[in-house]
N, C-alpha and C positions, 0 to 999 in steps of 0.2 A: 136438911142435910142427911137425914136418917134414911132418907127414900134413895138420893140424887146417886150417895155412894153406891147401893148395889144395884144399882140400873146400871149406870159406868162398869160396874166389874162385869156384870150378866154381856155387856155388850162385847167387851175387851176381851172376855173367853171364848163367845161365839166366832166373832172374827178371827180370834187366835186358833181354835179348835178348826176352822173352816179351811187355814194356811196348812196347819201343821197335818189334816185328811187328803188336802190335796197333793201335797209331798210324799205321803206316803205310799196311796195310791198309785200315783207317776210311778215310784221305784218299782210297786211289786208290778207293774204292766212292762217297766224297763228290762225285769228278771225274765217274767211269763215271756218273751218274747227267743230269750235263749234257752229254755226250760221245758220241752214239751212234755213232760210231767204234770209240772202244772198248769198248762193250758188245759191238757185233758182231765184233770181233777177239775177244773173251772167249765167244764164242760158239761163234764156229768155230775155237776151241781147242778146244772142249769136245766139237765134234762138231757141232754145229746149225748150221745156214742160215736164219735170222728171216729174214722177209720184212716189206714196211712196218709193216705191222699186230702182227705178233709183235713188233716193236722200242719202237712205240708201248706196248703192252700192258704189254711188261716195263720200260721208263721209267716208268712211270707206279705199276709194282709199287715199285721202289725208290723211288721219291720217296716212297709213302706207308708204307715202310718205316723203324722207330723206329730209329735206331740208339742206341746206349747214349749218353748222354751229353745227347742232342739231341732229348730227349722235348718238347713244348710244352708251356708249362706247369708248368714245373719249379722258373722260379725263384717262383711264387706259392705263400706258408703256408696251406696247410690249417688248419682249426679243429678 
């Protein structure tokens, strides 16, 4: 019993910790998309200098990018 308990909890954080990164993640990509501040801060993190048109290009990448959850069309039944 002294082992089984923190195997159970190590597992229920991981899982919990894996829900609650991918939530918050979604949001701040949800933000980055009206934000072009932070795209470009997230940019030249990475290495790149976007200029106008590179900023425009890649907003317009994510907005017509699906995320999970937020497909259109999702809550109509198929036949």
């Amino acid at each position: 019993m002294n082992i089984v308990i923190p195997i159970i909890t190590l597992i229920v954080g991981l899982v919990g910790g894996f829900f609650i990164g991918a939530y918050y993640l979604r949001k701040q990509l949800e933000k980055m998309q009206s934000n072009p501040e932070m795209l470009q801060k997230m940019a030249k993190q990475m290495g790149y200098n976007l200029n106008g048109k590179q900023m425009q290009r890649a907003q317009q990448m994510m907005k017509n990018q699906q995320l999970p959850g937020k497909a259109p069309g999702q809550s109509r039944k198929r036949k």
